[in-house]
C-alpha positions as CSV (number, residue, x, y, z in Angstrom):
1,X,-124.1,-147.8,83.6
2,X,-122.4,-147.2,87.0
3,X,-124.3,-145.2,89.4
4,X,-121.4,-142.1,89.6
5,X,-121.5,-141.6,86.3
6,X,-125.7,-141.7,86.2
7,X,-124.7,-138.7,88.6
8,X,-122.4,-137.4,86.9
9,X,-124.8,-136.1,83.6
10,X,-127.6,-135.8,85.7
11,X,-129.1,-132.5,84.9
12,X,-129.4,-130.3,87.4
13,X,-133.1,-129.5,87.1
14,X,-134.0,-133.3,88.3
15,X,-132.0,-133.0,91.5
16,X,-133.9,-130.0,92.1
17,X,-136.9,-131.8,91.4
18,X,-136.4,-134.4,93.3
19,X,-135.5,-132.5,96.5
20,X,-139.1,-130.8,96.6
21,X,-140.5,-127.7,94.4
22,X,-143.2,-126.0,96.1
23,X,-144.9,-122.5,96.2
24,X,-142.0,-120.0,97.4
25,X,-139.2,-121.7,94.9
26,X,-141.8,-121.2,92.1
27,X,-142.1,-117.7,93.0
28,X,-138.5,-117.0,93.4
29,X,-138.1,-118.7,90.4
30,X,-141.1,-116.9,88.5
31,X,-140.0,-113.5,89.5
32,X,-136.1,-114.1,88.3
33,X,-137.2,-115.5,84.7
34,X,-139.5,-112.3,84.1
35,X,-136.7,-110.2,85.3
36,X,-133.7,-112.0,83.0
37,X,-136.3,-111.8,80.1
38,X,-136.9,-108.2,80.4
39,X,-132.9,-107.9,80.3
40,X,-132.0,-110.2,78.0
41,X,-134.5,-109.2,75.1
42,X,-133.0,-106.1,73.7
43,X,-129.6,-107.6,74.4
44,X,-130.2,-110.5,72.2
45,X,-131.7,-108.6,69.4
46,X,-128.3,-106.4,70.0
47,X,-126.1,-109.1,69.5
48,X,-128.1,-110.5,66.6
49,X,-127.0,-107.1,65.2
50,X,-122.9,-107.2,66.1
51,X,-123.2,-110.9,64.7
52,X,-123.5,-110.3,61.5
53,X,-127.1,-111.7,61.4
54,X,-130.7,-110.3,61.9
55,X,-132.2,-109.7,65.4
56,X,-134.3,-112.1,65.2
57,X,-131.8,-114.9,65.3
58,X,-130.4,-113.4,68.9
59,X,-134.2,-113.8,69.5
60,X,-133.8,-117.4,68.5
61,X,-131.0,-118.3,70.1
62,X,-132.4,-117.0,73.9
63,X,-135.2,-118.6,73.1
64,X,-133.7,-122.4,71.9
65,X,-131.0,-122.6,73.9
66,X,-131.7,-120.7,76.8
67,X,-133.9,-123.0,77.5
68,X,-132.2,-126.2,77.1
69,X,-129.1,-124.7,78.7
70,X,-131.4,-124.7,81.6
71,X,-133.3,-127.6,80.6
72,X,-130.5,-129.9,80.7
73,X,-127.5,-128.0,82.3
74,X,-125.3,-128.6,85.1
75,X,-125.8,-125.6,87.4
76,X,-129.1,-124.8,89.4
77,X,-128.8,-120.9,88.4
78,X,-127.0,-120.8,84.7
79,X,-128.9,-118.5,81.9
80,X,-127.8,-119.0,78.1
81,X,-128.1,-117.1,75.2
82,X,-126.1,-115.2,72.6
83,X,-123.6,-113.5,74.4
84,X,-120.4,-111.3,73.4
85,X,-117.9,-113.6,73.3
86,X,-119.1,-115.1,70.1
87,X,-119.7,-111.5,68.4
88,X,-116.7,-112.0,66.4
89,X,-115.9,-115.4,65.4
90,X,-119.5,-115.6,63.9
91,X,-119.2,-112.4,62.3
92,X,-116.2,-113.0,60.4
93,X,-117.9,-117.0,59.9
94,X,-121.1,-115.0,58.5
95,X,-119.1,-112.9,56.0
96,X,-116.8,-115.4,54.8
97,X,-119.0,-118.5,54.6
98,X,-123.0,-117.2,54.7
99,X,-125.1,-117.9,57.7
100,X,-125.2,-121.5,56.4
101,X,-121.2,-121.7,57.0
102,X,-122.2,-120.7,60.6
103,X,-124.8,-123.3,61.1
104,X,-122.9,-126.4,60.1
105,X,-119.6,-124.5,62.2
106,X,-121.9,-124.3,65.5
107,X,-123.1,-127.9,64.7
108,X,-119.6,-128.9,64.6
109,X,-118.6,-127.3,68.0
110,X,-121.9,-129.2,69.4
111,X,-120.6,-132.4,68.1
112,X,-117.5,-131.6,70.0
113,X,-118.9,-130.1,73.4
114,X,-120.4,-133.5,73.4
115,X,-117.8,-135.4,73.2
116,X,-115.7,-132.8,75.8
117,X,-118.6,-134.0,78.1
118,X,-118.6,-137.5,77.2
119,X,-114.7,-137.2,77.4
120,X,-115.3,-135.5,81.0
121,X,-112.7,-132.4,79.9
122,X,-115.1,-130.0,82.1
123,X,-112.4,-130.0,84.6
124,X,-109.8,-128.6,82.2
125,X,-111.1,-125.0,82.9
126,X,-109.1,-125.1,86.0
127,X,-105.8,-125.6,84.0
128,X,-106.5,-122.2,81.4
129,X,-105.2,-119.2,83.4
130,X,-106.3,-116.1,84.1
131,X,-104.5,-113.6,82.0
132,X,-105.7,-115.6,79.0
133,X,-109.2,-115.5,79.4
134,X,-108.7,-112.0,80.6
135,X,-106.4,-111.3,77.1
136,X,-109.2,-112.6,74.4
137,X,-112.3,-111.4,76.2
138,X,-110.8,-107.5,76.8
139,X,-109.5,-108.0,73.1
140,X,-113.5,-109.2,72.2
141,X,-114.9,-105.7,73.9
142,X,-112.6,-103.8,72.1
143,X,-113.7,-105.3,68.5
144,X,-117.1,-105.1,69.4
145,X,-117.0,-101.4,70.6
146,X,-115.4,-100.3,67.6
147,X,-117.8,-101.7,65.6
148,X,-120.6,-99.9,67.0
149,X,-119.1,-96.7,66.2
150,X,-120.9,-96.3,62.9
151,X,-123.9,-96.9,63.9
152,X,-123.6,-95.1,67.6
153,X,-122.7,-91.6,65.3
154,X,-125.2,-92.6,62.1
155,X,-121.9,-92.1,59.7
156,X,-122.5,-92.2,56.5
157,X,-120.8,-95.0,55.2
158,X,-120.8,-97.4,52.8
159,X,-118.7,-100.1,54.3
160,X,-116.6,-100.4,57.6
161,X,-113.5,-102.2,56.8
162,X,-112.9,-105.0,58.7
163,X,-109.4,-104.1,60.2
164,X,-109.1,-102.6,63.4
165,X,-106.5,-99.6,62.4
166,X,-108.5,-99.2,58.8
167,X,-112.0,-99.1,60.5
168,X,-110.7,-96.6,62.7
169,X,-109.4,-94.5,59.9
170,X,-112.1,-94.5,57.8
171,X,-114.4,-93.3,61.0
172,X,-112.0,-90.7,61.2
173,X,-111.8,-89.8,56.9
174,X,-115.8,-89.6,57.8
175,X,-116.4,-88.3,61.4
176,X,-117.8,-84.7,59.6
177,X,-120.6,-87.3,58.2
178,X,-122.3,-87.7,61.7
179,X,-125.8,-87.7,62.2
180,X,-127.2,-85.3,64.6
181,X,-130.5,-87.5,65.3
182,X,-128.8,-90.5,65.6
183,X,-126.0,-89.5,67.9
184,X,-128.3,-87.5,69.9
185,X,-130.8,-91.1,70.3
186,X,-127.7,-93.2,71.0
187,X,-126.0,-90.9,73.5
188,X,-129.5,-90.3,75.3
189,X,-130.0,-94.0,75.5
190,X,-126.4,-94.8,77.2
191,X,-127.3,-91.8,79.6
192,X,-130.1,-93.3,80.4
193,X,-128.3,-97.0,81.0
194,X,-125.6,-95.5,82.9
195,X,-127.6,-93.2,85.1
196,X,-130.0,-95.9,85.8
197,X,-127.3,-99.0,86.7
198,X,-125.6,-95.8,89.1
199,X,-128.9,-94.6,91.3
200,X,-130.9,-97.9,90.2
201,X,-129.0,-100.9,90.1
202,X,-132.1,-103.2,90.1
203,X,-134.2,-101.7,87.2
204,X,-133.6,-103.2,83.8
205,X,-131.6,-100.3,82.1
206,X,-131.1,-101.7,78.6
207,X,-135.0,-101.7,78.3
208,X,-135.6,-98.9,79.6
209,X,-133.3,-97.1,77.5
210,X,-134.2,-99.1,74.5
211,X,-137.8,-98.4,74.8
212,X,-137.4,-94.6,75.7
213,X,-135.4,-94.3,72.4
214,X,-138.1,-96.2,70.1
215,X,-141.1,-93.8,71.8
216,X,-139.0,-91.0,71.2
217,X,-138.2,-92.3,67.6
218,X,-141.7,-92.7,67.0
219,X,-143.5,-89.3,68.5
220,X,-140.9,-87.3,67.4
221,X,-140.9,-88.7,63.2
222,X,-136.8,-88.8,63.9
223,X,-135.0,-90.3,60.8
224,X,-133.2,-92.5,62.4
225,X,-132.7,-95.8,61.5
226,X,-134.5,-98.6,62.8
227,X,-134.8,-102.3,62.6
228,X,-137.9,-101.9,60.7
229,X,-135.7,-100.2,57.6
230,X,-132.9,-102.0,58.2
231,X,-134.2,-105.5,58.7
232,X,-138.0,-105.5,57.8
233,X,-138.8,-106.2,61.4
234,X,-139.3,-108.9,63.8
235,X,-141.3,-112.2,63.0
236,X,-143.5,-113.2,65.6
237,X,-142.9,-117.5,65.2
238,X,-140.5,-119.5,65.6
239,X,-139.0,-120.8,62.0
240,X,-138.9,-124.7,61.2
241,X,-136.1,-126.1,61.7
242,X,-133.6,-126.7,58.5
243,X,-130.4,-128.7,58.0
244,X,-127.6,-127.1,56.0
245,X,-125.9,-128.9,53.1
246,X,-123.0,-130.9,53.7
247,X,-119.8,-131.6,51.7
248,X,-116.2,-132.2,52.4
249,X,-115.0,-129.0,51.4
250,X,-117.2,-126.9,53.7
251,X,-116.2,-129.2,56.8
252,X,-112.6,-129.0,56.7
253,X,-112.5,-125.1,55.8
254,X,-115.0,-124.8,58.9
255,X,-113.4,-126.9,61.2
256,X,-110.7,-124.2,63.2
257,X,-113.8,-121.8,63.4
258,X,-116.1,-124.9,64.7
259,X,-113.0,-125.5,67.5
260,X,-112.9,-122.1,68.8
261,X,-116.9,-121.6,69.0
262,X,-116.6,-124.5,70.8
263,X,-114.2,-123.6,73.0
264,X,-115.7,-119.9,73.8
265,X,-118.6,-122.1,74.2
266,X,-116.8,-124.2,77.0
267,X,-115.1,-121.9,78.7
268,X,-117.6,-118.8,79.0
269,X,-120.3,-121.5,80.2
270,X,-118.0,-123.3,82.9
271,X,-116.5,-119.4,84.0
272,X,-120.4,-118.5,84.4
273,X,-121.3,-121.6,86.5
274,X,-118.2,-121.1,88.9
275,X,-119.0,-117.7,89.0
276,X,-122.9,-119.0,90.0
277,X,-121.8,-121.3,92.4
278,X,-119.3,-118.2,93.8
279,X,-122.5,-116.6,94.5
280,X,-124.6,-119.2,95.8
281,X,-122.3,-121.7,97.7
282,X,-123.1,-124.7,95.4
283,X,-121.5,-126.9,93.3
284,X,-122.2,-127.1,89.4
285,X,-121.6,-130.2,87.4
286,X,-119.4,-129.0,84.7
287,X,-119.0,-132.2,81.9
288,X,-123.0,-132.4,82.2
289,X,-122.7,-128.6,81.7
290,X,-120.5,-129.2,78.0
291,X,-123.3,-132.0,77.5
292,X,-126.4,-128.9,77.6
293,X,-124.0,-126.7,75.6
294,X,-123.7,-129.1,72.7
295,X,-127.0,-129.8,72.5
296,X,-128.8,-126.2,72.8
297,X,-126.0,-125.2,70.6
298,X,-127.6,-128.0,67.7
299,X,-130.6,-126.8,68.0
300,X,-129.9,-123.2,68.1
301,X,-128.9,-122.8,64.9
302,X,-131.2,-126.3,63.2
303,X,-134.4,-123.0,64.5
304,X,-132.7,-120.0,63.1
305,X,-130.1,-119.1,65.9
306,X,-126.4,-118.8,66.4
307,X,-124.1,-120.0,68.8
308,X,-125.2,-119.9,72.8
309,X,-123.1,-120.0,76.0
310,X,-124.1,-119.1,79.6
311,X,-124.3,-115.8,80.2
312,X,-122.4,-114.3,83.2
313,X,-124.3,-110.6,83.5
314,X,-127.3,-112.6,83.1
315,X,-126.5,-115.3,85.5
316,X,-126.0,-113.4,88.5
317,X,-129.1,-111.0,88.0
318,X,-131.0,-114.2,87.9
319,X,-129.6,-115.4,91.4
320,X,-130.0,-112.0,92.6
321,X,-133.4,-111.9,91.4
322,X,-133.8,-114.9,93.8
323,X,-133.6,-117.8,91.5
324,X,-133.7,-121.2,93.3
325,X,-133.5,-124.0,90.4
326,X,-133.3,-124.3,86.6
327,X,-136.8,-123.6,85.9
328,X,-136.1,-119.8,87.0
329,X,-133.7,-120.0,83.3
330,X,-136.4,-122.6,81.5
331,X,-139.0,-119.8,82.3
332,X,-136.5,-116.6,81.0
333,X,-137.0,-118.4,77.7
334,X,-140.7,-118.7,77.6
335,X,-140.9,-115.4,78.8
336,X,-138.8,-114.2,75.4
337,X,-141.1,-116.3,73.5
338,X,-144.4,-114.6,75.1
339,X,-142.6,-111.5,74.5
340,X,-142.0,-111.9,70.9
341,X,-145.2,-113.6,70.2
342,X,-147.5,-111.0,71.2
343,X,-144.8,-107.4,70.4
344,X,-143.0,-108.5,67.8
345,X,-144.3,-105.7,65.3
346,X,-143.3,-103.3,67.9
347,X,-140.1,-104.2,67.8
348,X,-139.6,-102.6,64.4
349,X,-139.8,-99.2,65.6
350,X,-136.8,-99.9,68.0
351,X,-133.8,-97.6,66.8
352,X,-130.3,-99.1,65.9
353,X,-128.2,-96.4,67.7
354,X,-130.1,-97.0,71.0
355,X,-128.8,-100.9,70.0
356,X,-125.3,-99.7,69.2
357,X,-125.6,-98.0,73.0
358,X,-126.4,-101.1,75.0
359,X,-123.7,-103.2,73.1
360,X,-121.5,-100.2,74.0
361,X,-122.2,-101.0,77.5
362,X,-121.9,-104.9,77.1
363,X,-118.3,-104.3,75.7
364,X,-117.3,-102.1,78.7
365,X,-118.3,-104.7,80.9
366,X,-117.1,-107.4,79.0
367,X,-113.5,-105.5,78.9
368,X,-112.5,-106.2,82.6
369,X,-110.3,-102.9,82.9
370,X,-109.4,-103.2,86.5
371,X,-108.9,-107.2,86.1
372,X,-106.9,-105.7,83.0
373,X,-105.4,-103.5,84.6
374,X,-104.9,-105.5,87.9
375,X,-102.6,-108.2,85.7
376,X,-100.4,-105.6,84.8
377,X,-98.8,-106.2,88.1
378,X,-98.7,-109.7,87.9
379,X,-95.3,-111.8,87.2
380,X,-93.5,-111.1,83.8
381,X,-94.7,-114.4,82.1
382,X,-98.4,-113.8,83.1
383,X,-98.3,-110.3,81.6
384,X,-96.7,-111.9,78.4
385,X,-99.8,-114.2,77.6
386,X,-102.3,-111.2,78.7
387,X,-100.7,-109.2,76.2
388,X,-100.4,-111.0,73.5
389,X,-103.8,-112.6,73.9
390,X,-104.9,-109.3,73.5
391,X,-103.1,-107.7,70.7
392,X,-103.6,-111.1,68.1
393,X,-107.3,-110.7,69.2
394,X,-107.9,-107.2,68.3
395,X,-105.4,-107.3,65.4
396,X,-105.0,-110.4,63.3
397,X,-108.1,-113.0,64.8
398,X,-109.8,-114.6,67.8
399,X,-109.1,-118.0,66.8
400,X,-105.3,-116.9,66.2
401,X,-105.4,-115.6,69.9
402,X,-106.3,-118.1,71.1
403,X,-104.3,-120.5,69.4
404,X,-100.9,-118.9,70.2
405,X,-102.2,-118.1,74.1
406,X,-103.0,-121.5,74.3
407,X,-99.2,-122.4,73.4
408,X,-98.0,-119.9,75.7
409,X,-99.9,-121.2,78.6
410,X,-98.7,-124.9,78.1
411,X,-95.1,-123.7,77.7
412,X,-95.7,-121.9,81.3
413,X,-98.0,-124.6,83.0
414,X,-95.0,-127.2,81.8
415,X,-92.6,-125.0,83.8
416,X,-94.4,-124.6,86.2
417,X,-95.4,-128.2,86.7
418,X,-91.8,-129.4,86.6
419,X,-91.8,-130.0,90.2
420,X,-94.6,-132.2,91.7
421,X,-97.1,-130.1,93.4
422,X,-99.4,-131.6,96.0
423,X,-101.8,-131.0,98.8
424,X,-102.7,-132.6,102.0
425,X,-102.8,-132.8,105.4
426,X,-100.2,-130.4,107.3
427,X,-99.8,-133.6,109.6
428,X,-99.4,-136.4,107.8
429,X,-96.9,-134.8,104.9
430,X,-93.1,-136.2,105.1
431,X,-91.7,-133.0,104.7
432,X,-87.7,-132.5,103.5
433,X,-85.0,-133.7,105.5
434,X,-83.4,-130.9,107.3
435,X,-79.9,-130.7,109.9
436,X,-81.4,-130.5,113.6
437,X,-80.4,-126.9,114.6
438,X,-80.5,-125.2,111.1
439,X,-83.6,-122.8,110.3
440,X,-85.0,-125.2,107.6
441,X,-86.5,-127.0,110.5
442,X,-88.7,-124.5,111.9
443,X,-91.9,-125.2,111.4
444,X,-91.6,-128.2,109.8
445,X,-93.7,-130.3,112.1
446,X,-96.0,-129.4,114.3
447,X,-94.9,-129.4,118.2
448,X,-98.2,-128.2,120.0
449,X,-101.5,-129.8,118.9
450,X,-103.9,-129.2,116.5
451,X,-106.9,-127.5,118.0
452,X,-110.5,-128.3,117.6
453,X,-112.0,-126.0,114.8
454,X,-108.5,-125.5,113.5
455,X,-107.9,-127.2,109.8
456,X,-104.1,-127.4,108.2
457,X,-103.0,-127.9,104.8
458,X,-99.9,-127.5,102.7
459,X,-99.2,-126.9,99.2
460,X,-95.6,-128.1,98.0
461,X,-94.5,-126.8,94.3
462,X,-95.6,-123.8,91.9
463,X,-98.8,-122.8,93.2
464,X,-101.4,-122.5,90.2
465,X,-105.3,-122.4,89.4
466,X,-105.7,-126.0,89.8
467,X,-104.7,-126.5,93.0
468,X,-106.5,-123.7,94.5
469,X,-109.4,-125.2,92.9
470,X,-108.8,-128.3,95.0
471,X,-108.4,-126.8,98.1
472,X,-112.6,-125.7,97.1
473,X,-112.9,-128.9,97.0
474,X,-111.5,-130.2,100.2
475,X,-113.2,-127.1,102.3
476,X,-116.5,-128.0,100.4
477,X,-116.2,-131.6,101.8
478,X,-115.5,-130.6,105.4
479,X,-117.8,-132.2,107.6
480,X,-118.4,-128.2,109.2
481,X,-116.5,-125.0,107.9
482,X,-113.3,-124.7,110.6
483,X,-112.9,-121.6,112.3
484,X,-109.8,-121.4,110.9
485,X,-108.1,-122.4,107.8
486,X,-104.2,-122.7,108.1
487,X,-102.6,-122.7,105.1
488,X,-98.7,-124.1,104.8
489,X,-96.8,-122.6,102.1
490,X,-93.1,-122.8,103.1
491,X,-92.6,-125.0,100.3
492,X,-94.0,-123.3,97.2
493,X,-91.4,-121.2,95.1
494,X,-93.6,-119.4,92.7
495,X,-97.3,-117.9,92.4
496,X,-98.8,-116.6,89.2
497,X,-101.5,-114.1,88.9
498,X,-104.3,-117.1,87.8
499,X,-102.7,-118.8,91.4
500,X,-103.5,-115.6,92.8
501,X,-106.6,-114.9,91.6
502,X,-108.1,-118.6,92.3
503,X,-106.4,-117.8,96.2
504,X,-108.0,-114.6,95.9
505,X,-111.7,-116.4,95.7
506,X,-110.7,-119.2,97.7
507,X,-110.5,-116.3,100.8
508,X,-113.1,-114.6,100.2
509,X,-115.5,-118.1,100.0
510,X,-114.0,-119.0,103.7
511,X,-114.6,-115.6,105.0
512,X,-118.2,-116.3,103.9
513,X,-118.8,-119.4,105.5
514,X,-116.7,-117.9,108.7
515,X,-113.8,-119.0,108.3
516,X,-110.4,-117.4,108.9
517,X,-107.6,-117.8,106.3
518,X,-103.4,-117.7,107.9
519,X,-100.9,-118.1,105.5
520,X,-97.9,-119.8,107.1
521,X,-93.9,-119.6,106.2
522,X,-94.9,-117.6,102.8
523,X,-91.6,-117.4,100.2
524,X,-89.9,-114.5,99.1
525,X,-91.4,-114.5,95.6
526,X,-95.3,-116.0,96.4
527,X,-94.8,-112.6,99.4
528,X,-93.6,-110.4,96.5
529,X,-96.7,-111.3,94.4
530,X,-99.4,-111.1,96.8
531,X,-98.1,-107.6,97.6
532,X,-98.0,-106.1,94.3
533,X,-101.5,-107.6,93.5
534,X,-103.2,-106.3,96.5
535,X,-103.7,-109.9,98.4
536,X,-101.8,-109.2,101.0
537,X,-104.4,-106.4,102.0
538,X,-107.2,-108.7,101.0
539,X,-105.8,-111.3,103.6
540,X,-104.8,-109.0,106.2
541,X,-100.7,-108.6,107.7
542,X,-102.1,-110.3,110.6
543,X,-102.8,-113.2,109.1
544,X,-99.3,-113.9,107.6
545,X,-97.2,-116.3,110.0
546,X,-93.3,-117.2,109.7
547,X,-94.1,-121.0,110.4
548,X,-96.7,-123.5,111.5
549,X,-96.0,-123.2,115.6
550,X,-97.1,-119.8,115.6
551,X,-99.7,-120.4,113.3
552,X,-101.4,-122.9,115.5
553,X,-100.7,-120.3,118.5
554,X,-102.7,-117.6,116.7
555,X,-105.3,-120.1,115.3
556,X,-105.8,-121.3,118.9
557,X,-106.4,-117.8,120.3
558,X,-108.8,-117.1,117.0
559,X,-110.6,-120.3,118.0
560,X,-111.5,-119.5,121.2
561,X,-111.6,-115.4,120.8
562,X,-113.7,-114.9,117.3
């Protein structure tokens, strides 16, 4: 096997190794597994809940895959786990097919992360746009707050239809049926959460809140229901592992479910990595990433879980928890295991509306109002897929969603794609032929020199994720971050908002390493964008040039006058 592609699916934990692990990494990576634990344990157990399935199995799932996310994952800093992305597909999976209908469906979507990997597809995440993810995941906090409502206001109710209007109706038909105990527990928890995350960021609200409730609960005699009555509590091993039963019928009726598990799977994990490397200034490996998804994914649900992805939220407390390799994640999951090992009868005192709080709070988060929000103000065709992501997701099905986005997207990367866009060099592009005297050739070429500390590129054609994404890659691979980043863009037409939101990051990582961003010869339409999105104030009005010559002239004076 060639050397590059040894690389290529090399996890992450043996290049860490192999540069040196010694006494301070192991503490910053001690200290950042304890603290993820402590976070992720009631969360899990939480999402267990919204699933469809017992707590235990969110127990599971941190446990299993967390660990081999880390284990055998692609990115230094990425924790796994049951997140709320998958809340659901695998509820609708549990109550249509049994939790053996979701095993073989998430050992399907392993098969096929696998093969993504295998296939090398990690690199398609730079071709879904924005407003899509945006659309399914705000549509997924939506669903998953309104099904918390029951148990957030202890209604008494015998069902919750499965609908979004009827559920919302029927909490309506039986909002004099609240529960004064329970509403009082779960509103006191998510004060407690929100107070906590306002005047102390760094302590681990959902625990806190979750453990104040259960004392409460428990001193107080409150008949309010827990997972003890509910679920018969918490067990304190790990189950053996079982295979489901196979037949024909079972595969084919599973096999859109298995594809978008698969694809949440994917795309949350690969999102959470870039967002890791945002962070931390490295570079994940992202089909070595699909690999460790496939595989924790198998054996997640073989030991009693459900589906696993990495875990944003959790991700970036880790790194701020000062997390320096994989064993900082391998060590979250041991810490889980400890945890229920040695509390697990505890855990049956802990009351459900304190759960319905936290998940509550995960679906605000996971909502991304002011991204929302943001896209609003984005290009007509961007606001199209957003939308309608959103409304299929809340109102007909996740899979549908993301399905029809999918087909939007295509249809709008076609367009966009039917001129050739590239990248290089300012210099060494032929650029169009223009008439000597007209105003097309202003700009054009350089006429003064290109100083030292000074980089130039242009971008020709639609300007979208991908190539902002490359241009990453080529400031990664500098030899030394410039001073200043010129950036030609005379010849692109259009921007869309995942254009501008990849240009967005791309500024803000130069900033970080020093680096000044100028815009040069910007279009009427990529101008009109970036102003009604709030880049132009990110980048400064400075920083905006009519053509390369005076680019260079205010690059030159920023070179030698930081």
């Amino acid at each position: 096997m060639p050397a590059r592609l040894i690389n290529l699916f090399t996890p992450k934990l043996l290049v860490c190794l192999k540069e040196g692990y010694d006494l301070p990494r192991g503490r910053g990576d001690l200290i950042a597994g304890l603290t993820v634990a402590i976070v992720a344990l009631p969360l899990a157990m939480a999402l267990g809940i919204a699933s469809g399935v017992t707590p235990d199995r969110g127990l599971f799932t941190a446990i299993v895959a967390g660990f081999l996310i880390s284990f055998l994952g692609g990115s230094r800093f990425q924790i796994g786990g049951p997140t709320g992305a998958f809340v659901v597909v695998v509820y609708n999976i549990v109550q249509q097919h049994g939790y053996d209908g979701l095993v073989l469906a998430t050992l399907m979507a392993g098969v096929m992360l696998l093969l993504f990997g295998l296939a090398r597809f990690g690199v398609v995440i730079k071709y879904i746009p924005y407003p899509l993810v945006t659309g399914f995941t705000s549509g997924i906090a939506v669903i998953i707050f309104s099904s918390q409502v029951k148990d957030f206001l202890g209604l008494r109710m015998e069902s919750v239809p499965a609908e979004f209007f009827e559920k919302w109706v029927a909490y309506g038909e039986h909002i004099g049926t609240t529960h004064g105990p329970t509403l009082a527990v779960a509103a006191g928890t998510l004060a407690v959460i929100l107070v906590l995350r306002r005047f102390r960021p760094g302590w681990p609200g959902f625990l806190i809140g979750v453990t104040g409730a259960s004392v409460l609960v428990w001193a107080l005699g409150m008949p309010v229901e827990t997972i003890g009555s509910r679920f018969g509590g918490i067990p304190s091993t790990l189950p053996s592992p079982q295979f489901p039963a196979l037949s024909w019928g079972k595969v084919t009726a599973l096999l859109q479910p298995a594809f978008t598990i698969a694809f949440l799977a994917g795309i949350e994990s690969l999102l959470s990595a870039m967002v890791a490397d945002g962070m931390t200034g490295r570079r994940h490996k992202s089909n070595c990433e699909l690999l460790a998804q496939g595989i924790a994914n198998i054996a997640s649900v073989l030991f009693g879980g459900i589906p696993a992805t990495g875990a944003i939220a959790r991700t970036a407390t880790s790194i701020k928890s000062g997390a320096q390799t994989p064993v900082a994640g391998m060590l979250h999951a041991v810490f889980i295991l400890l945890f229920m090992l040695l509390f697990a009868p505890l855990a049956s005192w802990i009351p459900l509306p304190s759960l319905a709080a936290v998940l509550m709070v995960v679906a605000w988060n996971m909502s991304e109002a002011p991204h929302f929000i943001h896209l609003m103000s984005a290009p007509r065709s961007d606001r199209a897929v957003l939308l309608v992501t959103f409304v299929l997701t809340v109102m007909v099905d996740l899979t549908v969603a993301i399905e029809v986005g999918m087909v939007l997207a295509s249809i709008l990367f076609m367009r966009r794609m039917a001129e050739v866009t590239e990248i290089g060099t300012g210099i060494h592009l032929i650029d169009e032929d223009a008439e000597d005297g007209g105003d097309d050739h202003v700009g054009a070429i350089p006429t003064t020199p290109i100083p030292d500390g000074v980089e130039v590129f242009q971008i020709s054609g639609p300007f979208f994720f991908g190539v902002a994404t490359r241009l990453s890659e080529v400031f990664e691979q500098t030899h030394k971050p410039p001073r200043v980043f010129i950036l030609r863009m005379r010849l692109v037409p259009v921007i869309d908002a995942s254009g501008i939101q990849a240009l967005t990051e791309f500024v803000r990582r130069c900033r970080k390493h020093g680096t000044e961003v100028l815009l040069s010869g910007v279009q009427p339409q990529p101008m009109q964008v970036m102003g009604r999105m709030g880049l132009c104030h990110e980048i400064g009005e400075d920083n905006f040039v009519p053509n390369i010559d005076a680019a260079l002239t205010t690059a030159r004076t920023l070179a030698v006058h930081p």
